[in-house]
PADODREN-989040 format. One line per 5 residues: their letters; for each residue y, z, x of N, C-alpha, C. Coordinates in pm, 1 decimal. Layout:
N
A) Y/Z/X/Y/Z/X/Y/Z/X  ...;
***
This chain:
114
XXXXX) 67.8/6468.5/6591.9/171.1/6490.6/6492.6/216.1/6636.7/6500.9  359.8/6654.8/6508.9/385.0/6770.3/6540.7/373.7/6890.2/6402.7  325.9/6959.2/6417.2/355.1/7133.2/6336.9/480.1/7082.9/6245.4  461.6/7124.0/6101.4/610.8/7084.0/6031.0/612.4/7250.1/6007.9  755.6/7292.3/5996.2/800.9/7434.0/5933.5/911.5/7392.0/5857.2;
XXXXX) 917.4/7503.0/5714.2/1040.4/7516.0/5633.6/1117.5/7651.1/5725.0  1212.3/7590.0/5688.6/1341.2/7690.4/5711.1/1446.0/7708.6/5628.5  1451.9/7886.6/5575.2/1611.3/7833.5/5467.5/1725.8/7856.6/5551.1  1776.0/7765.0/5546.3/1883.7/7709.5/5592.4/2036.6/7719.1/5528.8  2112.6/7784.4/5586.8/2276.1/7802.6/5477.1/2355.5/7765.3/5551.3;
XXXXX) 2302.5/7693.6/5678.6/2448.1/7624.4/5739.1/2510.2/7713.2/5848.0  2449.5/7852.8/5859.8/2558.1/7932.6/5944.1/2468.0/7952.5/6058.2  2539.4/8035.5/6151.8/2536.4/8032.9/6306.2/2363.5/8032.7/6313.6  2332.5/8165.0/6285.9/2209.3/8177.8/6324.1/2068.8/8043.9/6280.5  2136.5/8010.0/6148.2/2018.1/7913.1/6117.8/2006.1/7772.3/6176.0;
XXXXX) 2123.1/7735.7/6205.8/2179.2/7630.6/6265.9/2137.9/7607.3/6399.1  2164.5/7722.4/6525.1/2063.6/7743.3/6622.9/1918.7/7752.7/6646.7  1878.8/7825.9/6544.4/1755.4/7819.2/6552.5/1673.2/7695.4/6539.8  1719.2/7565.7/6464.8/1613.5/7475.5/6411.1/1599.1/7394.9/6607.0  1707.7/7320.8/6654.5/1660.6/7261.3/6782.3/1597.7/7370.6/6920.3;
XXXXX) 1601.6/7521.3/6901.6/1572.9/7586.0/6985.7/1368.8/7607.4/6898.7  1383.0/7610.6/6765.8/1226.5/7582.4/6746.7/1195.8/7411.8/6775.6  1273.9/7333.3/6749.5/1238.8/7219.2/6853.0/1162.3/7221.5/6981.6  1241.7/7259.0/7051.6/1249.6/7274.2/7154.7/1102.8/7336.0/7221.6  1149.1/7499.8/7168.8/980.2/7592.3/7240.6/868.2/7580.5/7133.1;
XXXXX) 856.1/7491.0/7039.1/719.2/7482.3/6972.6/745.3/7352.1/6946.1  827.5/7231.1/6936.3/755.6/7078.0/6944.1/788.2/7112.5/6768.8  812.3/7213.1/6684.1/741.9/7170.2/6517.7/888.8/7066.1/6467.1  855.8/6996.9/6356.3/917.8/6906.0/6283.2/986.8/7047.7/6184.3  1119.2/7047.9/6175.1/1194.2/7128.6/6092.8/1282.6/7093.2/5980.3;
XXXXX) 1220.3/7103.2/5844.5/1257.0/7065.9/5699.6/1359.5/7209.8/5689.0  1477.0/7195.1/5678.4/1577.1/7261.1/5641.3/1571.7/7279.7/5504.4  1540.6/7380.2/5421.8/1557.7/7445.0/5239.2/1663.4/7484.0/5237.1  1756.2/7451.3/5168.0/1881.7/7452.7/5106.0/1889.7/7497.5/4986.1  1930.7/7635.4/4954.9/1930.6/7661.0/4834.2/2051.8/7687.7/4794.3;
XXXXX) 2085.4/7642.7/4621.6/2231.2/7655.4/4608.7/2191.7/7763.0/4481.5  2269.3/7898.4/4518.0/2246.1/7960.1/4442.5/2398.9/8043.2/4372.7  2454.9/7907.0/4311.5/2585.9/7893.5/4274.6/2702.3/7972.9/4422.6  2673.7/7988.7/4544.0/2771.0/8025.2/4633.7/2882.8/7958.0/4659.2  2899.1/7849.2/4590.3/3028.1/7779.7/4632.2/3015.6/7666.0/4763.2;
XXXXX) 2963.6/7663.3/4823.3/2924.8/7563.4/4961.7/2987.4/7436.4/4960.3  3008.3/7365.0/5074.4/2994.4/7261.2/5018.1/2899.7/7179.5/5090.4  2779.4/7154.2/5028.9/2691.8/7176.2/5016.0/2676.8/7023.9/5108.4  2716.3/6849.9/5088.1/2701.7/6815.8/5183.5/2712.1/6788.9/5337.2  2832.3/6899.6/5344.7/2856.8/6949.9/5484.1/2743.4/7050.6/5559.6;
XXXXX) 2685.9/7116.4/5421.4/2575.0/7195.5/5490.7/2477.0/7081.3/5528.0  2433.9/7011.7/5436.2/2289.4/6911.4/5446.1/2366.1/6824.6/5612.6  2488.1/6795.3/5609.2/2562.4/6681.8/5694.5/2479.2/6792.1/5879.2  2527.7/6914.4/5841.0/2522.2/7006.7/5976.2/2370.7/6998.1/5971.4  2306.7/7070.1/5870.0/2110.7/7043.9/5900.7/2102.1/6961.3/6011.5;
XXXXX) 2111.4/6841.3/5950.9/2053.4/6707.2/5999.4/2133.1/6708.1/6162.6  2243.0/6732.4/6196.2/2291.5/6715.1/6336.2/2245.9/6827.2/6424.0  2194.7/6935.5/6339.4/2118.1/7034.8/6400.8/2027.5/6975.7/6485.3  1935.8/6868.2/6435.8/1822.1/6866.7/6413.8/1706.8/6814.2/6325.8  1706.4/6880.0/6210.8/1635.0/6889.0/6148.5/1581.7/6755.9/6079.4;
XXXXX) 1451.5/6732.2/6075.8/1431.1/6600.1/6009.4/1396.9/6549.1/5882.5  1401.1/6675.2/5809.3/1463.1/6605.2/5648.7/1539.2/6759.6/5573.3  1618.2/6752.5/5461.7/1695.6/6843.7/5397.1/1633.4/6854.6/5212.6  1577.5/6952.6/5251.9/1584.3/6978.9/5084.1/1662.0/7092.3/5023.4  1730.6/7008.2/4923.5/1842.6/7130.6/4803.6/1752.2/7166.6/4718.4;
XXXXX) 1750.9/7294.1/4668.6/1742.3/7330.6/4564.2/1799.1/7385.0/4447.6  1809.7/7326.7/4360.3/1923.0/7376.5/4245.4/1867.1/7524.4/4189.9  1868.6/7650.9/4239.4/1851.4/7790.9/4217.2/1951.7/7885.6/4078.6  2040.4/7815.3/4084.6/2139.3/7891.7/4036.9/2102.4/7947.9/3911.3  2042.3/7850.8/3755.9/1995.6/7956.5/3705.9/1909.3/8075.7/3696.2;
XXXXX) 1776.2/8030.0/3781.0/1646.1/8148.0/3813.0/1736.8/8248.8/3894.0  1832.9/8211.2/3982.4/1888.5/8343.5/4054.7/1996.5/8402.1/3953.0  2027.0/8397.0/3884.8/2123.4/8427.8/3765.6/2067.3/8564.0/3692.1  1965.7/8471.0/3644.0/1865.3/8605.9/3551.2/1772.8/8660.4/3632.9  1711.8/8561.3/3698.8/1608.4/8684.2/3746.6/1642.8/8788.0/3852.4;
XXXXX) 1762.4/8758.5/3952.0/1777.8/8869.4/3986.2/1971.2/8901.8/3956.4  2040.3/8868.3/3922.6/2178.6/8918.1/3914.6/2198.7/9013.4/3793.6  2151.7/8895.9/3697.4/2162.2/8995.6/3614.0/2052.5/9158.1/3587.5  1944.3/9157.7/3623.9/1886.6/9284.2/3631.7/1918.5/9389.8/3729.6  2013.1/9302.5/3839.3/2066.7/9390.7/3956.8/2207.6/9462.1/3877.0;
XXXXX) 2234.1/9424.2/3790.4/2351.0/9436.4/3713.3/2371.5/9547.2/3610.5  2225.1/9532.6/3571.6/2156.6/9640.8/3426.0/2089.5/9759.3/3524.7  2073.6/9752.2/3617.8/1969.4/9897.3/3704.3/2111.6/9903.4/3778.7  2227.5/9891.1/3787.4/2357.0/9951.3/3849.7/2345.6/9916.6/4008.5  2245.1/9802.5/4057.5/2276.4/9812.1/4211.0/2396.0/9817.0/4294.7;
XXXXX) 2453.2/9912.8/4321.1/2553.5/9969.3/4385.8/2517.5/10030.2/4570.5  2632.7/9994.3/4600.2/2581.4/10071.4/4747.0/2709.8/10176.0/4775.5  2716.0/10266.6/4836.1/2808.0/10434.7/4792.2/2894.3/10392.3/4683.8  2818.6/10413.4/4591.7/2906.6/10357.7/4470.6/2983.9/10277.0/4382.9  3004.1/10189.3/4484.4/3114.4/10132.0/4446.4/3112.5/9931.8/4543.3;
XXXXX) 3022.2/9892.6/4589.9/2992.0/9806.6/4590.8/2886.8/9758.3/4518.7  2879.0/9639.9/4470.3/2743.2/9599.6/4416.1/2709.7/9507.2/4564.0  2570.1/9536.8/4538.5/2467.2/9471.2/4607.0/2432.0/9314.0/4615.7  2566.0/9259.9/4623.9/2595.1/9079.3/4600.4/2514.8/9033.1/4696.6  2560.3/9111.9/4832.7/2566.4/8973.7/4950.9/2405.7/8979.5/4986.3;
XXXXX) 2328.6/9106.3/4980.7/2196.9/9064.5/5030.1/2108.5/8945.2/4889.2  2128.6/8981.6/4763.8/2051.1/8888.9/4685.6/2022.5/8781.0/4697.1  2124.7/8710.8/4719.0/2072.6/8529.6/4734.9/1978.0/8495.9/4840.4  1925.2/8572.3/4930.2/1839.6/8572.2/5000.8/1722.2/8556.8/5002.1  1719.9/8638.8/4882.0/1544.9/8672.6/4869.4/1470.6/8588.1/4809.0;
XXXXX) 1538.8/8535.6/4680.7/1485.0/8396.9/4608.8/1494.3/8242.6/4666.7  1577.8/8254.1/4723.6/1526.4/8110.7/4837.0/1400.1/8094.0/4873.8  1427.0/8213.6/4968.6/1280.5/8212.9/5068.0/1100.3/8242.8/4993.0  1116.2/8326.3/4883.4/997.7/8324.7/4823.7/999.2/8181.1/4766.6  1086.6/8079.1/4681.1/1087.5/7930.0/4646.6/1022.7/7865.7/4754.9;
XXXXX) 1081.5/7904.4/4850.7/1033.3/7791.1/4987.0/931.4/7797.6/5042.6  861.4/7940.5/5021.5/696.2/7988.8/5053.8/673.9/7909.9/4972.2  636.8/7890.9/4862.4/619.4/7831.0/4766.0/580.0/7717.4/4762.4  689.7/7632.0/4750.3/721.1/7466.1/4777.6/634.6/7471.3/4931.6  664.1/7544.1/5053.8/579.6/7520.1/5162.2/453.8/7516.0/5182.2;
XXXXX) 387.7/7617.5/5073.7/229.2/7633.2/5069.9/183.9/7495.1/4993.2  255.1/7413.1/4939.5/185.9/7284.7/4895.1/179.5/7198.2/4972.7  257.0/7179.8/5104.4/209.5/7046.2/5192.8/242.1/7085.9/5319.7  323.8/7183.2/5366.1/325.8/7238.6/5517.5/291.3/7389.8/5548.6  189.8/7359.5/5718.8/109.0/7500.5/5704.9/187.6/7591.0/5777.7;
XXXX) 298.1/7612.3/5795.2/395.5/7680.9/5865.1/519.9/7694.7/5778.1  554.1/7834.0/5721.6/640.4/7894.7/5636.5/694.3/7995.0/5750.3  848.1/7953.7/5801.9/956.2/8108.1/5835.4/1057.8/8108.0/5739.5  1080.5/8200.9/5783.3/1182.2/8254.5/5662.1/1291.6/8362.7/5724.7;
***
């Protein structure tokens, strides 16, 4: 039985390649994590691409409120800005996926990337 790994998965270039090329040079079974962390997606075109990737099952996760408060809004109240005048949007949604998916992964598969 092959190695299962989570992967968060958003549908774009890099993640999309990667799941049949870890096919490929490690044999592991690849569960695509899908997190919707209100970005707008559309979201069964992402799950639709997973699966033609590859991947042999898709899990969503509905994120949007825990990513709301726990990190937007405190990124909001400590002024995360970058030279001033950007806020610090595009890296956030990142980070709470992937600690969820450690997470959810440490309960039934022994291989977590991220």
């Amino acid at each position: 039985m092959p190695e299962k790994v989570v992967l968060a998965y958003s549908g774009g270039l890099d993640t999309s390649i990667i799941i049949p090329w870890l096919k490929e040079n490690y044999s592991y079974d690849v569960i695509a994590m899908v997190a919707d962390v209100g970005q707008g997606d559309d979201l069964e075109a992402v799950i639709e691409k997973a699966y033609k990737t590859g991947a042999s099952k898709v899990v969503v996760e509905d994120l949007r409120e825990e990513f709301l408060t726990g990190y937007v809004f405190p990124a909001l109240k400590a002024g995360a800005v970058y030279e001033n005048k950007y806020l610090l949007g595009t890296s956030m949604p990142k980070a709470r996926p992937r600690l969820h998916m450690g997470a959810r992964g440490r309960e039934t598969i022994r291989c977590v990337l991220s």
